[in-house]
Backbone as CSV, one residue per row, in Angstrom:
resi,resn,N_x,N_y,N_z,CA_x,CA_y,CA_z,C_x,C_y,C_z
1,UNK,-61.563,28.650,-61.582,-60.588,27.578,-61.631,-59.871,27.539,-60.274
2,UNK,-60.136,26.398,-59.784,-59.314,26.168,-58.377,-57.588,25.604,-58.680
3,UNK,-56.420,26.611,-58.218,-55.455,26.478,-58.809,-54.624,25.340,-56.901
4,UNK,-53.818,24.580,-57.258,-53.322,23.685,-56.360,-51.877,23.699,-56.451
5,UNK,-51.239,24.384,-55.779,-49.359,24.017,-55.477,-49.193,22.332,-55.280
6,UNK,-48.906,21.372,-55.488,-48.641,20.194,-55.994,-47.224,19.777,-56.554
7,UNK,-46.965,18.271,-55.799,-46.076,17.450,-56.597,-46.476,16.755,-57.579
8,UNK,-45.462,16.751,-58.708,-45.311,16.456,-60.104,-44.190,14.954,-59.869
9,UNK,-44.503,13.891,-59.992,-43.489,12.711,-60.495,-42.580,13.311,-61.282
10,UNK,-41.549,12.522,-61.132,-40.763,12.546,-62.578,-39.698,11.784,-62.310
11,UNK,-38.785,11.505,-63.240,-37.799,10.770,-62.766,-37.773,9.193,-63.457
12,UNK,-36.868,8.285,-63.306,-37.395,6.604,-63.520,-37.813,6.285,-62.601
13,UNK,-38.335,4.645,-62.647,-38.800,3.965,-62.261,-37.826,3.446,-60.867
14,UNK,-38.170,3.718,-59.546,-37.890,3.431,-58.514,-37.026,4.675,-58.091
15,UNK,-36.841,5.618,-58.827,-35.843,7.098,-58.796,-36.895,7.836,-58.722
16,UNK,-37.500,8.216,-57.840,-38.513,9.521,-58.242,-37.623,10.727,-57.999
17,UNK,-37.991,12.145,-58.704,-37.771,13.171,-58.304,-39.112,14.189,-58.201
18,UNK,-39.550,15.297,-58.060,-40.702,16.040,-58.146,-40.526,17.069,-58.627
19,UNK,-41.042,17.575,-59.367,-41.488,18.981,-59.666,-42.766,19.663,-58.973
20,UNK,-42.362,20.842,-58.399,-43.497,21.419,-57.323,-43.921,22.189,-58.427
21,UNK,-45.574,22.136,-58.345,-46.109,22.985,-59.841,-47.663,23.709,-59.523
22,UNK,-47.826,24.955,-59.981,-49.118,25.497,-59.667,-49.669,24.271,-61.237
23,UNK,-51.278,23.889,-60.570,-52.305,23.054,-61.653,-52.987,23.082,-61.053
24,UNK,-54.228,23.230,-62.098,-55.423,23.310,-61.851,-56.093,21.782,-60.995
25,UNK,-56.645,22.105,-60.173,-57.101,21.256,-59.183,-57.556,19.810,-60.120
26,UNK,-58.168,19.919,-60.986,-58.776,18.907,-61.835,-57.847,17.911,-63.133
27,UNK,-56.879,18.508,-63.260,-56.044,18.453,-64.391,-55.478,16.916,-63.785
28,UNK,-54.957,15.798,-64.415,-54.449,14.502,-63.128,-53.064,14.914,-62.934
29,UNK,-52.460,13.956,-62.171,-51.418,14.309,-61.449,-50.055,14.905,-61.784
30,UNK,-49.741,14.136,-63.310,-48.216,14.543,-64.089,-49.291,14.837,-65.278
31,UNK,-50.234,15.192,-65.523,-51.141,16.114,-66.332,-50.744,17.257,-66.708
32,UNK,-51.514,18.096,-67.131,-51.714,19.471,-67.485,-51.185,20.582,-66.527
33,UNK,-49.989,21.249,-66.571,-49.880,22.452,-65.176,-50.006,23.859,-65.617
34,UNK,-49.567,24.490,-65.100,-49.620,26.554,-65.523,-48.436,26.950,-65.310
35,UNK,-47.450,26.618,-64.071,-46.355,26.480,-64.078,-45.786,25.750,-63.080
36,UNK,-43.771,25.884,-63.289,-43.012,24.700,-62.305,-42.637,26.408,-61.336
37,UNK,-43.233,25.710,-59.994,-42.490,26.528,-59.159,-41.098,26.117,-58.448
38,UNK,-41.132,24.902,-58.272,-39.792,24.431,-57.935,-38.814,22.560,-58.514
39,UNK,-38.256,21.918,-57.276,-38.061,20.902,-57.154,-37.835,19.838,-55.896
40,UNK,-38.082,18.893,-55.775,-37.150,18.346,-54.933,-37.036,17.011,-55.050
41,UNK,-35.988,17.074,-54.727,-34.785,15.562,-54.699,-34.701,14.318,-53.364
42,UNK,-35.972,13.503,-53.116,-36.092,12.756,-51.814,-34.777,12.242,-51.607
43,UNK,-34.270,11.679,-52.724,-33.804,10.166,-52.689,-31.938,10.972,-52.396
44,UNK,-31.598,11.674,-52.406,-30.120,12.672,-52.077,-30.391,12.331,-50.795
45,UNK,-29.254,12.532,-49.686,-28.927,12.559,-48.636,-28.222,13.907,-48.184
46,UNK,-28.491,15.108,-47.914,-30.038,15.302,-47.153,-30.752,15.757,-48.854
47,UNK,-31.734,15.505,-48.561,-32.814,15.334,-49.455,-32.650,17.118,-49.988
48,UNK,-32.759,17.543,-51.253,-32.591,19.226,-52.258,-34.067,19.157,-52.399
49,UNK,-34.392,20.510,-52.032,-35.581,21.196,-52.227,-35.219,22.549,-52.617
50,UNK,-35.501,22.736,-53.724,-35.427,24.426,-54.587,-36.597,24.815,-54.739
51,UNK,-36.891,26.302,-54.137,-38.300,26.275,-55.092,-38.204,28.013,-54.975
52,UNK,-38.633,28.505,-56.110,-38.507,29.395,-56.392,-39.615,30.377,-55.416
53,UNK,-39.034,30.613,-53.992,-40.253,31.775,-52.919,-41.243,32.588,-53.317
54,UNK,-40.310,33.861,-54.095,-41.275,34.484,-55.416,-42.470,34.241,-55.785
55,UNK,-42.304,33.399,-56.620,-43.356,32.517,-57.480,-44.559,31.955,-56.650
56,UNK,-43.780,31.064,-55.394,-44.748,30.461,-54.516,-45.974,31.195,-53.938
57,UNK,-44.907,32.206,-53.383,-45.910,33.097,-52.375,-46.913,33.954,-53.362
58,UNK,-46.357,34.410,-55.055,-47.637,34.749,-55.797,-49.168,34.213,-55.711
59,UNK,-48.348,32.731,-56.488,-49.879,31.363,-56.267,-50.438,31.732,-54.953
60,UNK,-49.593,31.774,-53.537,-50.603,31.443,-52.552,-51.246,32.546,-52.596
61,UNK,-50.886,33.908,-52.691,-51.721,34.925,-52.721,-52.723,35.004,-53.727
62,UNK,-52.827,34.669,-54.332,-53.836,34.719,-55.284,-55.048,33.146,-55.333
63,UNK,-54.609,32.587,-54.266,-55.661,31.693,-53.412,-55.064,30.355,-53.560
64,UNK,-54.284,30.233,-54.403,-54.012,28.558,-54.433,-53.738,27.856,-53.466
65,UNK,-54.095,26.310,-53.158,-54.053,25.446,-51.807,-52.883,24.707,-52.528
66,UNK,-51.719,24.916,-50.992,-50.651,23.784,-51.418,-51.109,22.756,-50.585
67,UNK,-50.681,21.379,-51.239,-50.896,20.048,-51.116,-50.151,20.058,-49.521
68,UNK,-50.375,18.617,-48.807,-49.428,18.850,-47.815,-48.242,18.521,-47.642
69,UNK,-47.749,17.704,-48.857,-46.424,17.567,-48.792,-45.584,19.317,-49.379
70,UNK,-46.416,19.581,-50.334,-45.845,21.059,-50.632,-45.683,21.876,-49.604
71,UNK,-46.931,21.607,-48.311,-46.481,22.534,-47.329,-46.024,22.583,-46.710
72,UNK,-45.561,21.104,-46.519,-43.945,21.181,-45.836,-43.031,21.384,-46.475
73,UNK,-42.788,21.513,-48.108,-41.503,21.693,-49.084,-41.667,23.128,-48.316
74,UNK,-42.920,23.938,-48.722,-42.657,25.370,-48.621,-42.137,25.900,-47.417
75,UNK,-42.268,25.353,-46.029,-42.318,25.610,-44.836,-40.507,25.389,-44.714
76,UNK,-40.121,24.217,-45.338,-38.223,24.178,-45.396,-37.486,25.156,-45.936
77,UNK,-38.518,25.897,-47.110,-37.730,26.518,-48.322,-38.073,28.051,-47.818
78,UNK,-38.692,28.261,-46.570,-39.165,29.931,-46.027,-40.063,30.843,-47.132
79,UNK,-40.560,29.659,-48.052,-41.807,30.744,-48.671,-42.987,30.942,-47.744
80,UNK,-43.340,29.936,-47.228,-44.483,30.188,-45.946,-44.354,30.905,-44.899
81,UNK,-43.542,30.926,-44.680,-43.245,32.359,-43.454,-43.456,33.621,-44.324
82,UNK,-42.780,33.308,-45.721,-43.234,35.036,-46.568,-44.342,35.102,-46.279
83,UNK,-44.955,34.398,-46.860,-46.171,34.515,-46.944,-47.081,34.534,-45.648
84,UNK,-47.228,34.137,-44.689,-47.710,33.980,-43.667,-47.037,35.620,-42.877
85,UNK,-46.545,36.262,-43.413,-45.553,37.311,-42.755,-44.629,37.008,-41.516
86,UNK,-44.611,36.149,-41.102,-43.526,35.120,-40.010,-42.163,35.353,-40.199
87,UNK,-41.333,35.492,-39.705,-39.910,35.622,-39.376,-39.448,33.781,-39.998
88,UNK,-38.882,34.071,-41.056,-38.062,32.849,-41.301,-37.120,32.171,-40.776
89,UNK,-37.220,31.173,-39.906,-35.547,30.605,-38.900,-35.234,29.478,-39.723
90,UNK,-34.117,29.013,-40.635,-33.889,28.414,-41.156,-33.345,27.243,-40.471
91,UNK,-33.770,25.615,-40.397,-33.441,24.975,-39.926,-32.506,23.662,-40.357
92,UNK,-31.645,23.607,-39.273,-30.168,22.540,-40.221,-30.595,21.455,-40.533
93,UNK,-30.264,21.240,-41.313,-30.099,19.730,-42.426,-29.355,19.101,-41.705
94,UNK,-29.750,17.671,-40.951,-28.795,16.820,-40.724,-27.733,16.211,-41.162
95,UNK,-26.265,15.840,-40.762,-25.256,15.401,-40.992,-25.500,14.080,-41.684
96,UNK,-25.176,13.910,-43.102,-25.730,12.377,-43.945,-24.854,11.481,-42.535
97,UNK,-25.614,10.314,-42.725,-25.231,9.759,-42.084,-23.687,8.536,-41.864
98,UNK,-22.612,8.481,-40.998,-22.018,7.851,-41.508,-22.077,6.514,-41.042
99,UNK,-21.233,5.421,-42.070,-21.594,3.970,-41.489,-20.576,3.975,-40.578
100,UNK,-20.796,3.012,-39.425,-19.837,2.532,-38.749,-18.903,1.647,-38.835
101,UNK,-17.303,1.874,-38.634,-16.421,1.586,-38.767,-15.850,0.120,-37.874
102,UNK,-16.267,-0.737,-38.463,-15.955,-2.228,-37.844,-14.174,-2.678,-38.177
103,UNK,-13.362,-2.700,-36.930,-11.639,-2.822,-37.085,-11.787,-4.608,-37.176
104,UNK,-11.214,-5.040,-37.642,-10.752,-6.749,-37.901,-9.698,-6.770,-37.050
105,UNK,-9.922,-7.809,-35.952,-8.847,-8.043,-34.696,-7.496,-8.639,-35.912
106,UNK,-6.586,-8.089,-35.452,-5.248,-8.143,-36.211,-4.765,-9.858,-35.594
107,UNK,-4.157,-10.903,-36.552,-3.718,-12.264,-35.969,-2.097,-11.952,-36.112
108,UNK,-1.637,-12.779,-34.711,-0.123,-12.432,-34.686,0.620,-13.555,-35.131
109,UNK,0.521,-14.447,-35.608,1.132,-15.741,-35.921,1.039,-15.980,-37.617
110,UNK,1.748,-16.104,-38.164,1.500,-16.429,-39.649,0.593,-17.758,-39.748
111,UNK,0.064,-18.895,-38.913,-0.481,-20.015,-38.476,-1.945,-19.547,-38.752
112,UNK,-1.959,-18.080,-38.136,-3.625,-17.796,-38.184,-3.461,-17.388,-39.776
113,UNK,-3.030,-16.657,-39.888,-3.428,-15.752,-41.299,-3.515,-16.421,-42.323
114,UNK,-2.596,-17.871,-42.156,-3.259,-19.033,-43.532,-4.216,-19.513,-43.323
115,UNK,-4.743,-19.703,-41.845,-6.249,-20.163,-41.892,-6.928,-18.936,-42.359
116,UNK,-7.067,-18.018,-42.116,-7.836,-16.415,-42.116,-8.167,-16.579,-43.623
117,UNK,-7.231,-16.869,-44.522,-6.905,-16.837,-46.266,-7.551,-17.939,-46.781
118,UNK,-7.698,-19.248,-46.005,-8.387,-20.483,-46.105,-10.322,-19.858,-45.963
119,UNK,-10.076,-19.445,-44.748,-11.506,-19.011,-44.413,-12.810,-18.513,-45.955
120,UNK,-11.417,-17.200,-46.293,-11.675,-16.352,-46.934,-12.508,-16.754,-48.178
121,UNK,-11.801,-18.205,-48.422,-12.231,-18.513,-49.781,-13.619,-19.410,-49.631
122,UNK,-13.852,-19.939,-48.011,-15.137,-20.694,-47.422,-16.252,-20.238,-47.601
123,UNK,-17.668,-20.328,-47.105,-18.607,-19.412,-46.551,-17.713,-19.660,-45.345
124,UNK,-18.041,-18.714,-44.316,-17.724,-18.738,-42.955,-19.081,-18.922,-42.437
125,UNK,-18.603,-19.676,-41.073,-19.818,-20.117,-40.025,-19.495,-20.110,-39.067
126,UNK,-20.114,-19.642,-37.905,-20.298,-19.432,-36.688,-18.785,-20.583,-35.729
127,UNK,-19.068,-21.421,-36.356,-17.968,-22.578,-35.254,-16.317,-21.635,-36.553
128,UNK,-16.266,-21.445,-36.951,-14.964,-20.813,-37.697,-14.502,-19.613,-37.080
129,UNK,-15.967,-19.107,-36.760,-14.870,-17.368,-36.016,-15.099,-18.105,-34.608
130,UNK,-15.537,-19.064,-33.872,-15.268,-19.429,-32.501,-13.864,-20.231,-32.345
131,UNK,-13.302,-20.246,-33.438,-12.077,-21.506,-33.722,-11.313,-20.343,-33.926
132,UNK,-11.612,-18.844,-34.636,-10.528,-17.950,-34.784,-9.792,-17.527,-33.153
133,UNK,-11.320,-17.203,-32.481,-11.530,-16.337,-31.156,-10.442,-17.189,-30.185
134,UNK,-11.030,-18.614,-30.446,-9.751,-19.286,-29.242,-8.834,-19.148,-30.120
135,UNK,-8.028,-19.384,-30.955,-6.862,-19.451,-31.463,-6.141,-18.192,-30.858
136,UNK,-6.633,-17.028,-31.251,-6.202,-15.695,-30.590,-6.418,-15.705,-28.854
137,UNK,-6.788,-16.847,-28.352,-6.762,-16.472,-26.841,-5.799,-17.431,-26.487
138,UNK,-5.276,-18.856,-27.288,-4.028,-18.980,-26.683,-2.592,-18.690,-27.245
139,UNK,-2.981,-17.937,-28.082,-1.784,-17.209,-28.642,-1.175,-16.147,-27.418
140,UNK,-2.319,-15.412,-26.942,-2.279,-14.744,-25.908,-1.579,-15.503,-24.520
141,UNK,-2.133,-16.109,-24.500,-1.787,-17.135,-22.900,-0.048,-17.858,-23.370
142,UNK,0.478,-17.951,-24.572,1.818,-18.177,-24.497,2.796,-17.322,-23.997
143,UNK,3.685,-18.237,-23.649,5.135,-17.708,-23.502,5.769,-16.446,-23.958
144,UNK,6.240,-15.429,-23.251,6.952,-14.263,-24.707,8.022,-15.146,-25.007
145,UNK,8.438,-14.455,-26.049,9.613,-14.761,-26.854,10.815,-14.885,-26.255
146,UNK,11.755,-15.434,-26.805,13.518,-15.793,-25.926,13.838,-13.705,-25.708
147,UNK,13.780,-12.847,-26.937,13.826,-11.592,-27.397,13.183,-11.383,-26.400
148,UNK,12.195,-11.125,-26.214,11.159,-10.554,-24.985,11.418,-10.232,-23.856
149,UNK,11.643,-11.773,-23.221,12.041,-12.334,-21.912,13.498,-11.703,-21.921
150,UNK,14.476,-11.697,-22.614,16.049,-10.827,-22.774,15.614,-9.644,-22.129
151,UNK,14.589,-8.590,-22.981,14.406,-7.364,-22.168,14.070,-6.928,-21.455
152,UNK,12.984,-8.062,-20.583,12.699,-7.780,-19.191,13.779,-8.460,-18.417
153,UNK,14.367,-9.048,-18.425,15.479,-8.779,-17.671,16.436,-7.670,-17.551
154,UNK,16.411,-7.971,-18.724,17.307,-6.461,-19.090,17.430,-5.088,-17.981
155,UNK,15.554,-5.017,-18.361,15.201,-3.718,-17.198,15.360,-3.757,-15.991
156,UNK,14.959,-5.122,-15.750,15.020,-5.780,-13.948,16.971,-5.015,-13.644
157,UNK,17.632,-6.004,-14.141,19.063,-5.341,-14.437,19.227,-3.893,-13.814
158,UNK,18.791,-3.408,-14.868,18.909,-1.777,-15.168,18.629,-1.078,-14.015
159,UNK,17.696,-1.657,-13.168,16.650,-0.899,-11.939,17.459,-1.464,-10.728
160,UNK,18.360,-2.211,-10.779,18.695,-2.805,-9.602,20.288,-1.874,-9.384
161,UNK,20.921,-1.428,-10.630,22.241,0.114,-10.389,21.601,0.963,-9.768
């Protein structure tokens, strides 16, 4: 009997998970096994692979061929270095990834923010955020305030004692 380290389906439909399993080479795929040596979890971020080393490195010694996705499960999980007698260097799991953080230009006029609230309830289209963009550029290009203009004088003042 030709025995095969192998992934096992499982899981629902569009969710897979695996069971890593010694079966007989002939048996079909989520068929007949001998036993579960491990698991792993694609669809997690970073992806869980358990598999019991022990167990693994038995099967391989006793001749079984792991599949090649198994031999890369085994090669993550340092049963193949047991087995191979190799020095195990365990290698890092990448940082899940994070999304990037998009800031919404802040409007200084209560004028914009009822359009902004108008928008909101629109689809928006391309000529709407070009109508936001100038609005915020001659908001910019105005006058400061009576308040404003008070305190730069103010300082002018101040610098001239």
């Amino acid at each position: 009997m030709a025995v095969r380290l192998r992934l096992m389906r499982m899981g629902k439909k569009k969710q897979p998970t695996y069971r890593v399993v010694a079966a007989d080479s002939r048996s079909p795929r989520n068929g007949r096994f001998i036993e579960i040596v491990g698991t792993y979890q694609p669809r997690l971020d970073p992806s869980v692979v358990k598999i019991d080393n022990d167990r693994a490195v038995h099967w391989l010694q006793q001749g079984a061929q792991p599949s090649e996705a198994v031999e890369k499960l085994l090669k993550i999980s340092g049963a193949w270095a047991d087995f191979k007698g190799e020095e195990f260097v365990p290698s890092v799991p990448p940082a899940p990834k994070a999304k990037p953080v998009v800031q919404q230009p802040e409007s200084r006029s209560s004028e914009v923010q009822n359009d902004t609230s108008a928008d909101e309830t629109e689809e928006s289209t391309p000529q709407d955020s070009v109508d936001e963009a100038e609005a915020n550029e001659v908001e910019a290009t105005e006058e400061p305030s009576k308040d404003e203009a008070e305190q730069e004088v103010n300082v002018d003042d101040e610098e001239q004692t």
